[in-house]
BAZA-441705 format. One line per field, with one value per residue (C-alpha): x, y, z; chain. Coordinates in steps of 0.2 Angstrom, whole numbers. Example, Ala and Ser with C-alpha at 12.3 -4.5 7.8 and 13.67 -1.06 7.14 Angstrom:
2
px: [62  68];
py: [-22  -5];
pz: [39  36];
kette: [A  A];
***
This chain:
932
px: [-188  -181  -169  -152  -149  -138  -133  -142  -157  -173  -187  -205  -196  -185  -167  -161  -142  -136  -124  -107  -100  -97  -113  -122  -110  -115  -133  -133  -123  -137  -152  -143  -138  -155  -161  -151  -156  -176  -178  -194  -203  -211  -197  -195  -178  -172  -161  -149  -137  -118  -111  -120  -118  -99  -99  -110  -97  -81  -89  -93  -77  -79  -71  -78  -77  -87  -69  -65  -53  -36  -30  -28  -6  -7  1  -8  -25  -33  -43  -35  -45  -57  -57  -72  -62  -59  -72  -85  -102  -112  -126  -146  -148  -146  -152  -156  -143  -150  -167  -177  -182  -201  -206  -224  -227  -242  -230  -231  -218  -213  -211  -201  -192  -172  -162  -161  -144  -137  -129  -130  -112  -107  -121  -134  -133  -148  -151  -166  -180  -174  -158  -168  -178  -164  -151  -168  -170  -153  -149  -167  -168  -172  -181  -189  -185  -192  -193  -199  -191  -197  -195  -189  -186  -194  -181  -170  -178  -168  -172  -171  -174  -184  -173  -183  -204  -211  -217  -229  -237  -257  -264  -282  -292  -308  -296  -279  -272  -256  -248  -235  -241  -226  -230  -222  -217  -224  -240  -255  -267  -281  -269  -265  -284  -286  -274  -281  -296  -293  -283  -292  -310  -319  -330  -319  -332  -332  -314  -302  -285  -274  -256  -250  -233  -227  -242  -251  -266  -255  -265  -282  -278  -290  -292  -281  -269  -258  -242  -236  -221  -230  -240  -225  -225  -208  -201  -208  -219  -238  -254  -269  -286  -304  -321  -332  -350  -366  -367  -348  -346  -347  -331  -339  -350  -359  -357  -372  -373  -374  -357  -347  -333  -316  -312  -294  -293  -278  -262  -266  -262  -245  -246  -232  -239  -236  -218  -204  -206  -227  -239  -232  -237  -229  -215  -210  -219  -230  -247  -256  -257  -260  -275  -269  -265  -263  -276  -286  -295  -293  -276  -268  -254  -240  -247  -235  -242  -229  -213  -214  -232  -233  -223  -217  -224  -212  -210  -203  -184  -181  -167  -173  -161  -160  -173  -164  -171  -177  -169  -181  -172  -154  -155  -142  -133  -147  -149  -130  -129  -145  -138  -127  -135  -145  -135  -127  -128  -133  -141  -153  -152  -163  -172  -181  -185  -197  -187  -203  -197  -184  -191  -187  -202  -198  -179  -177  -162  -170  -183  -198  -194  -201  -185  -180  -198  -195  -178  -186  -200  -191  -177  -192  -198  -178  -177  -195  -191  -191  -183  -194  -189  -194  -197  -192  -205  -208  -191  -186  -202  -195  -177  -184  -195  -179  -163  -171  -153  -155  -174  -174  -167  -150  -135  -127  -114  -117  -106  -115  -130  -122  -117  -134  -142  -132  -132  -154  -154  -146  -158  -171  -169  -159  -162  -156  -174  -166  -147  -138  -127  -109  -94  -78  -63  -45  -32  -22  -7  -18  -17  -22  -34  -43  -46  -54  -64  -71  -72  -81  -95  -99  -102  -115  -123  -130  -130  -136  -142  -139  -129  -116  -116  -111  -105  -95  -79  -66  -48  -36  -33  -18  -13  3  6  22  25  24  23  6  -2  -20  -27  -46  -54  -68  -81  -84  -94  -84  -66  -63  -46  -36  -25  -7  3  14  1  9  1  6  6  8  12  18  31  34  49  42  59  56  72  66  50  38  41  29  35  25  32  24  18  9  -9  -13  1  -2  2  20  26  19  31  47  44  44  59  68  62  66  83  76  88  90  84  70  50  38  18  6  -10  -23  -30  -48  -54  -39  -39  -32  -46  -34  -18  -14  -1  -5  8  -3  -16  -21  -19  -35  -40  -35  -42  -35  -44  -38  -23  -10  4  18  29  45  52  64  60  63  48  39  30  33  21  13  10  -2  -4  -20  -18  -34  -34  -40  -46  -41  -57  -61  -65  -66  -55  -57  -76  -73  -78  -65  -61  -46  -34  -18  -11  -11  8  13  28  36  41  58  61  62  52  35  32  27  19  34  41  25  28  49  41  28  43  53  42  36  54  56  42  50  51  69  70  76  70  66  53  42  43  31  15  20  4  -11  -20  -11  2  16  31  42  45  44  59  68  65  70  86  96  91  109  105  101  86  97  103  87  80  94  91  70  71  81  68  50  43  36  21  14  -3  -8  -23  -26  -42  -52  -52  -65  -54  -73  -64  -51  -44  -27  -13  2  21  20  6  12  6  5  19  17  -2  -8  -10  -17  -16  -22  -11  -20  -11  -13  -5  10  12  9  23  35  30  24  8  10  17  6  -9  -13  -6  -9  -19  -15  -17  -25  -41  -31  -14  -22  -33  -17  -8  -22  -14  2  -2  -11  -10  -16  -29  -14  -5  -22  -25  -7  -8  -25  -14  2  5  1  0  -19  -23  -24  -43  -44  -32  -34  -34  -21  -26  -9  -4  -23  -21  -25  -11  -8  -3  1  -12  -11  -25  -23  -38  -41  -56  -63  -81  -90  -93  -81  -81  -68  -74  -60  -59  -57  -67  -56  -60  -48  -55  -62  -69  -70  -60  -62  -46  -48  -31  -35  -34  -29  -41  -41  -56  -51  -43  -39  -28  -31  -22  -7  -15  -27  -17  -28  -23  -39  -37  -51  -49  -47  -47  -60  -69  -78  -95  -102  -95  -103  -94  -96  -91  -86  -86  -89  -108  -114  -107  -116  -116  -120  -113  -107  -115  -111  -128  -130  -130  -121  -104  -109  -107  -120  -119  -133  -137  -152  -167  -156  -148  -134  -122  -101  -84  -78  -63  -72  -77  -61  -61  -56  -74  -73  -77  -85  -80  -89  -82  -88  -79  -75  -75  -61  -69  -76  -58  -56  -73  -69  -54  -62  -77  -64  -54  -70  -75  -60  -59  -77];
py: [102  100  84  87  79  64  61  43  33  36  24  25  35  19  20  8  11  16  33  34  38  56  56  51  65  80  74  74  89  98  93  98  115  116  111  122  138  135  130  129  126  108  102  82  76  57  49  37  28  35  18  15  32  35  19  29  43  33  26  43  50  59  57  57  76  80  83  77  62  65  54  35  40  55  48  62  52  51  36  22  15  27  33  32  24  7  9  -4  3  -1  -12  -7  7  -1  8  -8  -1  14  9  1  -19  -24  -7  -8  9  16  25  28  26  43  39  22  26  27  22  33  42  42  59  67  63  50  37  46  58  68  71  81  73  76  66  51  49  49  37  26  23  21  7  3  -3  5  8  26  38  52  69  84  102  115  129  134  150  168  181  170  158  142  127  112  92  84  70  63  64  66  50  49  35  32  24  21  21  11  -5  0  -4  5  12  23  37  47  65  84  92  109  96  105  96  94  84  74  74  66  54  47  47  36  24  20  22  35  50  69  75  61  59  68  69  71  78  60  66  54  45  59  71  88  97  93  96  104  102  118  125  125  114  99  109  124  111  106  88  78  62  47  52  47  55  47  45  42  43  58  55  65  74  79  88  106  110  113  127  130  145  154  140  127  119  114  124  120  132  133  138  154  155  162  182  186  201  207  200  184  186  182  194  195  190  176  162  157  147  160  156  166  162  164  144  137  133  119  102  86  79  98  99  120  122  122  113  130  129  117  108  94  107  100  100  121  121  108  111  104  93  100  105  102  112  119  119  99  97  87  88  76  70  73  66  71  85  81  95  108  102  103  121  124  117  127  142  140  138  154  164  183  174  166  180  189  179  174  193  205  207  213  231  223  213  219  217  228  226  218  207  201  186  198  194  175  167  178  172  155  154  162  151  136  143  146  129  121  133  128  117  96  85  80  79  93  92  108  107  125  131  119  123  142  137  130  145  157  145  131  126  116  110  92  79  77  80  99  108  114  130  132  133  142  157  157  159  169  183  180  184  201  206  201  211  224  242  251  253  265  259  275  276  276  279  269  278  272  272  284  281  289  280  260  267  281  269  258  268  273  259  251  265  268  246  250  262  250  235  238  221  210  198  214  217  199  190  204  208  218  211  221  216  222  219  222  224  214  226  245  241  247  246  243  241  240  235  222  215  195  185  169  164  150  142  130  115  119  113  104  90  76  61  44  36  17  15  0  2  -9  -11  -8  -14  -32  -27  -32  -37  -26  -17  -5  11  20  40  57  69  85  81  95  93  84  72  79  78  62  56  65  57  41  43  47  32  19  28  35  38  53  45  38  43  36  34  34  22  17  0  -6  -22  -28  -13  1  13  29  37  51  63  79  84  98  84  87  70  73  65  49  41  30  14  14  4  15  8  18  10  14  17  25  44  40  28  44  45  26  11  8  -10  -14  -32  -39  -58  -70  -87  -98  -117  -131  -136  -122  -124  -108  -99  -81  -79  -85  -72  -79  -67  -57  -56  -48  -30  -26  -20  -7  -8  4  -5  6  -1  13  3  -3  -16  -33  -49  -54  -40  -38  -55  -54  -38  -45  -59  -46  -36  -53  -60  -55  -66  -83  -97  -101  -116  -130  -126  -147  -145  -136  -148  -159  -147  -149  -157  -144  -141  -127  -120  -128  -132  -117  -116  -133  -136  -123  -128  -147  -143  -147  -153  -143  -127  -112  -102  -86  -94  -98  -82  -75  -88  -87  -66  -67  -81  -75  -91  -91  -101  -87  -86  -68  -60  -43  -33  -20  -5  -17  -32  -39  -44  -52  -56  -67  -59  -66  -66  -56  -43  -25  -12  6  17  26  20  11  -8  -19  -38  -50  -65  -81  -92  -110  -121  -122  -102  -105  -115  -106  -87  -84  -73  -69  -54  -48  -48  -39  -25  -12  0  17  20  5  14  7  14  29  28  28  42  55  60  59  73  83  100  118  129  140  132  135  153  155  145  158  176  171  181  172  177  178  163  166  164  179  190  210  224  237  255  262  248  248  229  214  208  191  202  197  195  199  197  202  202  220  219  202  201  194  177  170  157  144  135  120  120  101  98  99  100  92  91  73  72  80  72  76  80  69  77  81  100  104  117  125  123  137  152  153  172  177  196  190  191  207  222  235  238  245  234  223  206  193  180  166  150  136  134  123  112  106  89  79  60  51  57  71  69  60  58  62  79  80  94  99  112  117  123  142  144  125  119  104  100  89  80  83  68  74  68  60  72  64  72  70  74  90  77  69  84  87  75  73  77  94  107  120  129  142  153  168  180  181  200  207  209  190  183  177  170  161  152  149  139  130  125  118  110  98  95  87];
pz: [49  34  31  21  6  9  -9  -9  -16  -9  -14  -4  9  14  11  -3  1  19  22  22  37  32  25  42  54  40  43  61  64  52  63  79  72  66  82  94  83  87  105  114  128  123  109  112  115  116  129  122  131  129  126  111  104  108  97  82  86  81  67  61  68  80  99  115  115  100  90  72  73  63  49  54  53  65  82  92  93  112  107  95  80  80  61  50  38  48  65  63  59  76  78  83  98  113  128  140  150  155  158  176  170  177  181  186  185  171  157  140  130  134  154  152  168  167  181  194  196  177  172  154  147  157  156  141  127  122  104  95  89  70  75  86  69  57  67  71  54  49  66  73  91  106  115  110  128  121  134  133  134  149  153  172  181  185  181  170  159  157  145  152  145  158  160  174  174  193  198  211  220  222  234  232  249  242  238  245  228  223  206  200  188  181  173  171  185  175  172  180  195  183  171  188  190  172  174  191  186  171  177  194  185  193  190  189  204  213  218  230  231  245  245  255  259  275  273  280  273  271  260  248  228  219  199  193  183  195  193  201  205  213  221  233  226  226  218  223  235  241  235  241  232  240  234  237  241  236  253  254  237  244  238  220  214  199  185  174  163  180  174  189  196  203  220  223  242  242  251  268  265  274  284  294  307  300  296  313  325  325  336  344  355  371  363  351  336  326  327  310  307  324  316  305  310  303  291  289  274  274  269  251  246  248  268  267  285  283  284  304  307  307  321  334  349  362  375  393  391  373  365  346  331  334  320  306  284  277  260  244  230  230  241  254  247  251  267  272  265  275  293  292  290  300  314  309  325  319  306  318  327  315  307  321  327  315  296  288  286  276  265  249  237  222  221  201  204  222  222  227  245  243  247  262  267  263  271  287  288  288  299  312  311  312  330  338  349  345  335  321  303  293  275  266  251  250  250  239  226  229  224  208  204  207  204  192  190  207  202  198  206  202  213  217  224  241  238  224  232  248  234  225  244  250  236  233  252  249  236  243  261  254  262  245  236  223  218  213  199  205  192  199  198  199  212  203  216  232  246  252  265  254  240  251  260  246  237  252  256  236  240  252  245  234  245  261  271  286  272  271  289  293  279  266  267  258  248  235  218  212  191  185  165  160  147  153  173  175  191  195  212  216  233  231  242  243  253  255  251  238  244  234  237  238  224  233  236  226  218  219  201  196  177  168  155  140  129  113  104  113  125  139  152  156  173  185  191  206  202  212  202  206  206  196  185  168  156  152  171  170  154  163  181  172  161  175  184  169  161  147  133  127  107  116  119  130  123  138  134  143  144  145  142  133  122  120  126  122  121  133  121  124  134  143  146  165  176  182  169  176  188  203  196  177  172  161  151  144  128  125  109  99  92  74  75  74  57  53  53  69  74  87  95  102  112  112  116  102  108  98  95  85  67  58  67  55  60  81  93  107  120  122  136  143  137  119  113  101  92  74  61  57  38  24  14  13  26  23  30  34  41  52  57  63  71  81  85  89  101  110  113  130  137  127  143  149  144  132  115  117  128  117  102  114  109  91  86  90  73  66  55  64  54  54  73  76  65  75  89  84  76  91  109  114  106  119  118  115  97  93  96  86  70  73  72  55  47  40  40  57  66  75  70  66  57  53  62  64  82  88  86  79  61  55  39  36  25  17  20  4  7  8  17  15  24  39  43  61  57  69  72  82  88  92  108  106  118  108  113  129  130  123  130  148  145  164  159  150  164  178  175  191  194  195  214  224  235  250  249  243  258  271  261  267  283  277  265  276  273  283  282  282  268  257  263  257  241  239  239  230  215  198  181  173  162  142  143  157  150  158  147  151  150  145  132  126  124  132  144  151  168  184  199  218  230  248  261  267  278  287  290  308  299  288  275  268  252  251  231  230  212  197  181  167  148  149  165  184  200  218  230  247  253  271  277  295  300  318  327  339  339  321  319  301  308  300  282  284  277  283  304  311  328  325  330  317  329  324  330  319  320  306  291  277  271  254  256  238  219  211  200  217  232  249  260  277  291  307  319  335  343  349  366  368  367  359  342  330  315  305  289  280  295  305  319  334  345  341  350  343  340  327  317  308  290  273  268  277  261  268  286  294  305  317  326  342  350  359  376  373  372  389  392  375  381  398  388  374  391  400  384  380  399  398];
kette: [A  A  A  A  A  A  A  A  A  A  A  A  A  A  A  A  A  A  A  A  A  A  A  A  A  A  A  A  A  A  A  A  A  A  A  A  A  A  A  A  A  A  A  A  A  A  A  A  A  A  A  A  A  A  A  A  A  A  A  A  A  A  A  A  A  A  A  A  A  A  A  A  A  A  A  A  A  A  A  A  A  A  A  A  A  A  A  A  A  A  A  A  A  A  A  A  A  A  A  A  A  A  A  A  A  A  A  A  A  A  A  A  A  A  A  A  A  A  A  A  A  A  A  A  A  A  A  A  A  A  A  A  A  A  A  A  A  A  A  A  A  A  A  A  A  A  A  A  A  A  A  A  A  A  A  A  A  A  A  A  A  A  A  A  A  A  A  A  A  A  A  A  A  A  A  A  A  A  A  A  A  A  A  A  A  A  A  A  A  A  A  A  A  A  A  A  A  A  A  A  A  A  A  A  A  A  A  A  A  A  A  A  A  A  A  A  A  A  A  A  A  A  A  A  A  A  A  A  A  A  A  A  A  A  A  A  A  A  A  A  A  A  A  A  A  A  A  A  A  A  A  A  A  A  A  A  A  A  A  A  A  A  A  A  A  A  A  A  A  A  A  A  A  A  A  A  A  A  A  A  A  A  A  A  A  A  A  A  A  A  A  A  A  A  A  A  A  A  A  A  A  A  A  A  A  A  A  A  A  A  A  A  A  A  A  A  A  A  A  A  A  A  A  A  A  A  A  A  A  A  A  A  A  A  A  A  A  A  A  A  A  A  A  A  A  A  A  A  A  A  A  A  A  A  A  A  A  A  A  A  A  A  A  A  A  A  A  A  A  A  A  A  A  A  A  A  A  A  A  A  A  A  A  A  A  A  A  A  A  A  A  A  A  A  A  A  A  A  A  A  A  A  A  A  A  A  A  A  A  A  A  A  A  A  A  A  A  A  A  A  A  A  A  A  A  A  A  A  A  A  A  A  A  A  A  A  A  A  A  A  A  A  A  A  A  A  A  A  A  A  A  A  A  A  A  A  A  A  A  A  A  A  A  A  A  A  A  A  A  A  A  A  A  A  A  A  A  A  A  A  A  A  A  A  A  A  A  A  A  A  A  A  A  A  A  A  A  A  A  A  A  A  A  A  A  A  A  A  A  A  A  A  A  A  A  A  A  A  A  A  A  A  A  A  A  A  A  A  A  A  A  A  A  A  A  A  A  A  A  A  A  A  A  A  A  A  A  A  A  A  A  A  A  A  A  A  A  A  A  A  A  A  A  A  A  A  A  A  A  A  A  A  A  A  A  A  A  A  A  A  A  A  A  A  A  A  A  A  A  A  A  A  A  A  A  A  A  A  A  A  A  A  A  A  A  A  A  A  A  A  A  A  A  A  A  A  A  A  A  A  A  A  A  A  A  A  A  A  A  A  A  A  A  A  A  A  A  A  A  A  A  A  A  A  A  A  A  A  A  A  A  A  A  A  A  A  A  A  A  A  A  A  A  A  A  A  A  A  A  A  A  A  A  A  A  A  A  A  A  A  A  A  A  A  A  A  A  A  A  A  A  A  A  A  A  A  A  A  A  A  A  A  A  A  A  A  A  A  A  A  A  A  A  A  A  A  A  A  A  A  A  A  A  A  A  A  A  A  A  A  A  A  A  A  A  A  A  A  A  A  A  A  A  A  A  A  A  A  A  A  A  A  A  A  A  A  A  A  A  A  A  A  A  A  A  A  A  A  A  A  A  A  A  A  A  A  A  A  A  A  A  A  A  A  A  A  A  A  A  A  A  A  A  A  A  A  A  A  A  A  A  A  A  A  A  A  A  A  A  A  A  A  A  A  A  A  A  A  A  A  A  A  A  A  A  A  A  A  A  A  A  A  A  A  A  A  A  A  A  A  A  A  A  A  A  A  A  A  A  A  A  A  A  A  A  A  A  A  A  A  A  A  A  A  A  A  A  A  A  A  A  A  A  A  A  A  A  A  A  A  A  A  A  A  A  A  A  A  A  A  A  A  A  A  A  A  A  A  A  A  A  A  A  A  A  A  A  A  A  A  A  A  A  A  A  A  A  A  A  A  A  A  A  A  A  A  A  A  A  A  A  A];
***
């Protein structure tokens, strides 16, 4: 990889002079072009943790979004002092907080283990190995997380930085020691069998491993090419090593040159008899692996014996489907989408009869019919009867194969996954073998009912399979051109319904304005704004709320740590962006300070026992204040000092002026306000306000410094400062200050929404299921990024869109959109929906009359508890053939009131339909149900 020329000495390969700021950004963004244009399966990326690297950034200049930072005078910066010019350089790499302390496990440098649970962006960056060099060079430190680059999927090969190596535990059965060894998930078994081997001391041939998983033999691992991954073997979890004798090492045969060979025993052949519906025993269940049990040596790992022990074979009277999943590594959001498909009625239904014929092995955009197999499977063994925990390591090894988006062990979206299921199920058992070619035609003005009917049977004639039958259904999409009136209508199937939150959900918003013109105190104002409102709605609910002038503006900030951490003044900034626990300020000033100086005030407590108070590293404290110097000219020392004077007036004690000539003596420059304040015991505090803001020769201790208030420099009444630029000083309180101003006023500022008010608001702001559908079909125009071309103006049109549900399938689901994305970060809507249990009428929103019933009942919910990037799902089930519904947490499976089903974390609903001639006998069993 070739390194640009920085412009500066090189001597021995060790740089005599360090870059320029500019010089280090131009390198970097080089090596990441380079990078990005020449990916490959083994590159080496380095995790670095994003605390220390949005600190390169500022330096550099560059923000939190990978945008170039304005000029120092711009007003419309998001984060404040973060110019190349001023931004202190940073200090070495620091990555101690990303990593596990007195890990115990055998890495290399390459395994140091991160802690679990960090996500890319928020807690780590990772940079090329070009770009880990160059930055270690130029900062040092550490330490060095390097990680490779794999490559996952069949159809669709994705690129993917292994983040987090598979760790496995060994237990060795000659001492019963344990360690951790952490490898590739793509790492083959013999690797695994290296690595053992080496570290325990023992003989290739003379070792055997087990597959551990639950501290039980599953299945023997035999040296292979075979990876970890298609090996079934999850994060964390146990593989047992014993020692082989001379008489028990059968399993190894010899070649023509009497070298030893590795057998790798086969997946059993899947004939159709083998598939739901075969040869079954007396429970059910087919019959083609009764033969394995616990501990067998015969299987291979993809048997996958410890999915529920083949199948459960059940004690007297025990209901199936009460079988819960058990969690393996993040996959609480697999396990809720999975619940509740299983317990899918029709679903069930087939899955548990004979679908061989429909297994679709040749279909390019199916999965080969190994999902549809893998979903079956583990459907089977959730429906056998008993209650045991399954461990769904095979489908989950499928998922990665075919959706390595959800491979890994982070966190997902259960629609997601619901979506990606859903649709790979389709391909996989759709009846079409040969997809025709079908050329769509326009509405041309013929009839609704035409149109869709053709619309719908040219659908099916390329998608034909129980996921159609059940799940499909049918809306219009009608686009309107703003300029010529053009009307298109198509008919379109989908296979879930994507709601979103009404508008009218308002949030509750706590910002503190200060007067930036010292006019008066600081005051909080608690406004509602519309939660996916922005920034601007924001400034005018709050101008309202303080009497804004019509000559005045209002700068939103946020604070952090006594600092301003960024200004929010893009007025189309969404306040998503803002979370509930951040503390935002808004200052007041007057619109002509536009352009002009901008002061900002940091506070830190200086002790009097300090000596060199330009190099002390004292904390700060309270909120920072921003003020414009309004003067024509250039500013001076002693215009910044009347300013900061000025601005700080309001927080002066009431109090004779006498009482403050009592901390006269601490230490510091003390002769200008103690004269004032000594003239005369009789003199109010207002005159000497007055005569104090005219005089320059002031006590207040101020010094200049840097965006990390790390630096300071003092400056003189005298010192002039250059027009229109961002100063920023630090004032020091002494005793003497803390006399005279009450710093009160300056800390605590509140939160935005304290957890528990926001926490009562929920039922308050309860909305329907009704509301959303609503909020779901109302006209809208297109956004700029999705703009429609129009046939008869032969441009693209911002036009406007109508969606209206034409045809409802059997089973019917809601996707609660309550993930929001805003520029800086993601937040998650709590706001409780109202959803009818029974007896939800959807008739009124179906525009095509065919005297179906659109009458529907809840069967299933998948729920998601917390934030978005972790969070926890779990879900709700009612059991076919039972009124009675169930709560399903990963392993753990208990019984609940339908009363209780009905939360905030509700995000998915599932809903079947319930047939006409059913209606009555539906009523009966809702009636005898709430009476119980």
């Amino acid at each position: 990889m070739t390194i640009p020329d920085s412009g500066f000495i090189v001597e021995n390969g060790v740089s005599c002079l360090p870059c320029t700021p500019e010089e280090e950004k131009k390198i970097v963004t080089d090596l990441r072009n380079e990078s990005e244009r020449n990916l490959k399966e083994g590159n080496l990326y380095f995790v670095i943790s994003s605390r220390w690297f949005q600190r390169w950034e500022r330096f550099v200049g560059i923000d939190a979004n990978g945008d170039l930072i304005e000029n120092e005078s711009s007003d419309s910066r998001h984060f404040d002092g973060a110019s190349s010019m001023v931004a202190e350089r940073p200090g070495p790499i620091d990555n101690s907080d990303i990593v596990q302390n007195g890990s115990d496990c055998d890495c290399k440098e390459n395994e140091i283990q991160l802690r679990r649970g960090l996500m890319e962006g928020q807690d780590y960056v990772l940079v090329p190995q070009g770009v880990w060099e160059k930055l270690h060079e130029w900062y040092k430190g550490g330490p060095a997380l390097p990680r490779k680059m794999i490559s996952q999927g069949i159809h669709h090969k994705n690129f993917d930085v292994e983040v987090y190596p598979l760790c496995l535990k060994l237990i060795d059965s000659r001492d019963e020691s344990q360690s951790v060894i952490c490898l590739s998930r793509k790492a083959s078994v013999t690797e695994l069998f290296q690595r053992v081997c080496s570290l325990r001391g023992i003989e290739q041939d003379k070792a055997s491993i087990w597959d551990y998983f639950n501290k039980r033999k599953n299945a023997q691992l035999f040296s292979s090419d075979k990876s970890l991954e298609e090996s079934n073997l999850q994060m964390d979890q146990d593989i047992l090593l014993e020692q082989v004798d001379e008489h028990h090492s059968s399993r190894f045969g010899m070649d023509s040159t009497g070298n030893k060979l590795a057998l790798v025993l086969s997946e059993p052949s899947r004939s159709s008899s083998s598939i739901a519906g075969g040869p079954t025993l007396s429970n059910g269940h087919s019959g083609y692996r009764s033969n394995l049990y616990p501990g067998s040596s015969l299987g291979s790992g993809s048997t996958d014996i410890e999915d529920g022990d083949a199948y459960n074979f059940a004690r007297k009277g025990e209901k199936g489907g009460l079988a819960g999943l058990q969690n393996l590594g993040n996959t609480c959001f697999m396990n809720s989408a999975l619940q509740c498909l299983v317990h899918t009625p029709p679903l069930a239904e087939y899955f548990l009869k004979d679908y061989s014929d429909e297994i679709s092995t040749v279909n390019p955009l199916g999965m080969h019919g190994e999902l549809a197999l893998a979903f079956g499977e583990l459907l089977r063994k959730l429906w056998s009867s008993g209650r045991t925990a399954i461990a769904p390591r095979v489908f989950k090894g499928k998922l990665a194969r075919f959706a390595p988006q959800f491979s890994g062990y982070n966190q997902h979206d259960s629609q997601e996954l619901l979506a990606f299921l859903l649709d790979g199920l389709h391909e996989d058992l759709n009846r079409v073998k040969q997809k025709p070619y079908i050329e769509m035609k326009d509405s041309d003005g013929r009839p609704d009912e035409e149109v869709a009917a053709e619309s719908w049977k040219n659908h099916k004639a390329r998608n034909d399979s129980v996921i159609v039958d059940i799940c499909q259904g049918q809306y219009k999409s009608t686009l309107v051109c703003p300029d010529c009136s053009k009307i298109s209508i198509t008919f379109d199937p989908f296979m879930y319904l994507s709601l979103p939150l009404p508008s009218t959900i308002t949030r509750t918003m706590t910002v503190t304005v200060f007067n930036g013109d010292g006019s008066g105190l600081p005051m909080p104002y608690t406004v509602s704004v519309l939660k996916n409102g922005f920034c601007k709605d924001l400034v005018l609910a709050l101008g309202t709320a303080c009497c804004l002038n019509s000559d005045e503006n209002l700068l939103l900030a946020e604070v952090y740590e006594n600092k301003i951490y960024r200004y929010l003044d893009i007025p189309l900034e969404p306040l998503s962006s803002i979370k509930d626990d951040e503390h935002i300020v808004a200052f007041r000033f007057q619109k002509k300070g536009i352009g002009k100086t901008k002061l900002v005030i940091f506070h830190r407590w200086q002790e009097k026992s300090t000596s060199d108070y330009l190099k002390s590293g004292k904390e700060l404290f309270g909120t920072p204040l921003v003020t414009y110097y309004l003067g024509e000219d250039q500013p001076s020392g002693a215009d910044i000092e009347a300013a900061v004077f000025k601005v700080m007036s309001p927080f002066r004690r009431m109090y004779s002026s006498a009482k403050a000539h009592i901390s006269k003596e601490n230490g510091f420059l003390s002769d200008g306000l103690d004269e004032q304040c000594s003239s005369s015991n009789a003199q109010s505090v207002e005159n000497t306000e007055v005569e104090a803001t005219s005089r320059t020769d002031l006590s207040l201790l101020l010094l200049l410094t840097d965006d990390r208030v790390m630096n300071f420099k003092a400056f003189k009444k005298d010192t002039l400062f250059e027009s229109g630029k961002i100063l920023k000083v630090v004032l020091d309180w002494t005793d003497k200050e803390h006399e005279l101003y009450d710093a009160n006023y300056l800390k605590d500022i509140p939160e935005v929404n304290k957890a528990g008010f926001a926490a009562k608001k929920t039922r308050q702001e309860a909305i329907s299921l009704s509301s959303c559908l609503d909020a779901f079909l109302v006209e809208e125009p297109l956004g700029p990024d999705d703009m429609w071309y129009c046939p008869h103006c032969k441009e693209h049109r911002q036009a406007i869109k109508k969606l209206d549900l034409w045809m409802l399938p059997d089973i019917i689901v809601f996707h609660l959109k309550r993930f929001t994305y805003g520029r800086y970060l993601k937040n998650k809507i709590d706001t409780f929906v109202n959803f009818p249990i029974h007896n939800l009428d959807l008739s009124k929103y179906v525009m095509n009359k065919d005297g179906q019933s659109y009458l529907y009942e809840l069967y299933a919910i998948s729920n998601h508890y917390g934030g978005l990037g972790g969070g926890h799902y779990t879900a709700y089930a009612k059991l076919i053939g039972e009124n009675r519904w169930y709560h399903f947490d990963d392993g753990h499976v208990s019984s609940v009131n339908e009363s209780d089903i009905k939360t905030p974390a509700a995000y998915l609903l599932f809903y079947k339909r319930v047939r006409t001639e059913s209606k009555v006998e539906a009523g009966e069993a809702s009636h005898g149900h709430s009476s119980s």
